[in-house]
C-alpha positions as CSV (number, residue, x, y, z in Angstrom):
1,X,-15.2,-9.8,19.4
2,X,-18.2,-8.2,18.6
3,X,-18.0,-4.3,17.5
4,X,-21.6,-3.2,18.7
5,X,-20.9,0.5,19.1
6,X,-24.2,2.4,17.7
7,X,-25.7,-0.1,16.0
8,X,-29.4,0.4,16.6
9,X,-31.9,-2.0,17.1
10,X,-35.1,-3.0,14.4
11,X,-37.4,-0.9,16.8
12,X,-34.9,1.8,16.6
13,X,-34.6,1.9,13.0
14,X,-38.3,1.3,12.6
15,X,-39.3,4.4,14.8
16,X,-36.8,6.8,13.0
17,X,-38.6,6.0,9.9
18,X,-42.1,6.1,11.2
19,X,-41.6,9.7,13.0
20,X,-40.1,10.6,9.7
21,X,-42.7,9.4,7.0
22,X,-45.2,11.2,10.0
23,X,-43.3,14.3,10.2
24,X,-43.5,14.1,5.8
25,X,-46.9,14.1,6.3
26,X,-47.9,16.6,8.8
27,X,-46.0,19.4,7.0
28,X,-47.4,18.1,3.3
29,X,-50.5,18.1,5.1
30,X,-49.9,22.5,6.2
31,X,-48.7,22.8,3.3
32,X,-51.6,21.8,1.9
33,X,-54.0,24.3,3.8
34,X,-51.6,26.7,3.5
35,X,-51.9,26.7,-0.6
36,X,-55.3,26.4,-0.6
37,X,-55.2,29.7,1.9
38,X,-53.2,31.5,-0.9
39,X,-55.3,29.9,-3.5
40,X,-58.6,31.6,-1.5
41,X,-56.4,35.0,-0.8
42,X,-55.9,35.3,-4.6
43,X,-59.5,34.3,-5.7
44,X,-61.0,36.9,-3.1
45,X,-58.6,39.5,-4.5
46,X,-59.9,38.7,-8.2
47,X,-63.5,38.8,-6.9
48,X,-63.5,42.1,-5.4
49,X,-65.7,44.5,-7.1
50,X,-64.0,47.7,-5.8
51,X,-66.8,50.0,-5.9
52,X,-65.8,51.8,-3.0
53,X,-64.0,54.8,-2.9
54,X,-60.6,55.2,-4.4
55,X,-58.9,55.3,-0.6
56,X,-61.2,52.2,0.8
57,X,-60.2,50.3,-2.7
58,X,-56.4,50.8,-2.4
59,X,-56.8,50.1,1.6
60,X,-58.6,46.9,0.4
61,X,-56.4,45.9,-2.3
62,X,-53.3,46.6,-0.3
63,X,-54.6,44.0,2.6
64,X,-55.7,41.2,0.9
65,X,-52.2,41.9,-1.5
66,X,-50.5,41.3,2.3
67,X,-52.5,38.8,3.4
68,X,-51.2,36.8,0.0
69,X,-47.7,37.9,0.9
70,X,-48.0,36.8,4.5
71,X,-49.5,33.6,3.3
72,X,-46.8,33.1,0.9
73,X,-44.2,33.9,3.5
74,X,-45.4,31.0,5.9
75,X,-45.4,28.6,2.8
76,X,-42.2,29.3,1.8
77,X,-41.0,28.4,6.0
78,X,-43.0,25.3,6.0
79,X,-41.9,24.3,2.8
80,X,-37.9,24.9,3.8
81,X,-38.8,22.6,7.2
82,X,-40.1,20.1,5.0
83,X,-36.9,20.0,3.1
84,X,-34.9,19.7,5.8
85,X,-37.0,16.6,6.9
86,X,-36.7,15.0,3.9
87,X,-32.8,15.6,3.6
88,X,-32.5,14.0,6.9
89,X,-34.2,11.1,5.7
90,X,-32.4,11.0,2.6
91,X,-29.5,10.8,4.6
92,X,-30.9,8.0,7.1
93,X,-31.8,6.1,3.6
94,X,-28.0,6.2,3.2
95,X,-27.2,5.4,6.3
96,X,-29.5,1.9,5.7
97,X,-27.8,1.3,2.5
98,X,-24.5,0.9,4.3
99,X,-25.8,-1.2,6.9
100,X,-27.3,-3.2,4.2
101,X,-24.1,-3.5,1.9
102,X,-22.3,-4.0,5.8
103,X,-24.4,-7.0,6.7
104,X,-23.9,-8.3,3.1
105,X,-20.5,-8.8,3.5
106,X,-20.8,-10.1,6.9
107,X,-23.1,-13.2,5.0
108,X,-20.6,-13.4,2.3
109,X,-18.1,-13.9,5.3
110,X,-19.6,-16.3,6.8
111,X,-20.6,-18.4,3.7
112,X,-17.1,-18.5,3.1
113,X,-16.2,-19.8,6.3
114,X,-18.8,-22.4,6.3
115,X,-17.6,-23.4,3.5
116,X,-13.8,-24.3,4.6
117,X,-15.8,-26.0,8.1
118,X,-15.9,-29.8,8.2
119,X,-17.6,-30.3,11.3
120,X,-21.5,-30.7,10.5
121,X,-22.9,-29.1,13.3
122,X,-20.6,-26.2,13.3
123,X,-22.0,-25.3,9.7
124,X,-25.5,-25.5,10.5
125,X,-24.6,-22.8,13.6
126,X,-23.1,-21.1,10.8
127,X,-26.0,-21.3,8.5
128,X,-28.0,-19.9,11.4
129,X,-25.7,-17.0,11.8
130,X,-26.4,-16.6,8.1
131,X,-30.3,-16.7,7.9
132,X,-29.9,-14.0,10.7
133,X,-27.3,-11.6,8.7
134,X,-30.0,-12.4,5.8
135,X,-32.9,-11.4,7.8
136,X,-31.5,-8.3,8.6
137,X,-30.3,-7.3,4.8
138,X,-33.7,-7.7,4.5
139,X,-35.1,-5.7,7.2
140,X,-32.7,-2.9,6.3
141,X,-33.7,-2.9,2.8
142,X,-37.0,-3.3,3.8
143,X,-37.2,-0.1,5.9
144,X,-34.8,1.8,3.2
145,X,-37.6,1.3,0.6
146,X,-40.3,2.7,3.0
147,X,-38.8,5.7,3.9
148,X,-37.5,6.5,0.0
149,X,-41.0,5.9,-0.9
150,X,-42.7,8.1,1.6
151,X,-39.5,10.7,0.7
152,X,-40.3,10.3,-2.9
153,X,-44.5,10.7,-2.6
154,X,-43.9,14.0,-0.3
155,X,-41.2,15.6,-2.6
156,X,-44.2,15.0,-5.5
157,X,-46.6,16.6,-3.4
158,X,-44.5,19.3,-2.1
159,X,-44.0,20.2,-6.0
160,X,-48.3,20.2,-6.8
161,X,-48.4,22.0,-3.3
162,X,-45.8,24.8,-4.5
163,X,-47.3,25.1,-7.9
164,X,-50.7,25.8,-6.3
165,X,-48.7,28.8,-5.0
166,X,-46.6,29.9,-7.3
167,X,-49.3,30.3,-10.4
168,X,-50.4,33.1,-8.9
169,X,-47.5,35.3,-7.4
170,X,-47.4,38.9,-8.4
């Protein structure tokens, strides 16, 4: 009768979301440090006086020119992690669209049968089984809208955060 299969529960659904909007976060919040490293790598490198001698100045110039490059390196990883997160939570969006759209049909179902039920008590069952399948649509959409606003405020951040870096690649 009832085709249960993998449909998670609310907690389930909740927690996926959650870790995600968490996992979002954390990595905007290294990539953050990490921009501000390359942002302090590059103002060092400007700052330098180079008064030394001619090898001591290329020595220096060439290390702080790595440590950029390293720091640059490490951004870029982060920054690809971060994108797969927020592709899988794209995707997870999806998947809570279709359980949405799912569920609505399930309520226009059972609308319809109510309607075609002469036997009072059987439709108010009915209208029970429809506040539930309501409840739900709006649990779903509620949860879809969290995690594409999360999605949405890390992909702006990622950009500021890659910007940051990018103004001052060599």
């Amino acid at each position: 009768m009832r085709k249960r299969g993998d449909t998670p529960s609310r907690s389930e659904i909740t927690e996926k979301v959650e870790t995600a909007k968490t996992d979002m976060s954390e990595k905007i919040g290294e990539l953050d440090i990490i921009a501000t490293d390359k942002e302090t790598v590059t103002e060092t490198l400007e700052n330098l006086d180079f008064e030394g001698t001619a090898e001591g100045t290329d020595d220096i110039e060439s290390a702080v020119e790595q440590a950029e490059y390293v720091t640059i390196e490490i951004f870029d990883e982060q920054d690809e992690n971060l994108e797969e997160i927020q592709s899988d939570t794209e995707e997870y969006e999806g998947e809570l669209e279709e359980r949405s759209d799912a569920s609505e049909s399930d309520r226009e179902r059972i609308t319809d049968a109510a309607s075609k039920i002469e036997t009072t008590d059987t439709v108010n069952e009915l209208e029970k089984a429809r506040e539930a399948v309501s409840n739900d649509i709006e649990f779903l959409n509620e949860q879809d809208e969290t995690a594409k606003e999360a999605r949405e405020e890390n992909e702006r951040l990622q950009q500021e955060h890659r910007a940051r870096v990018q103004g001052g690649r060599r």
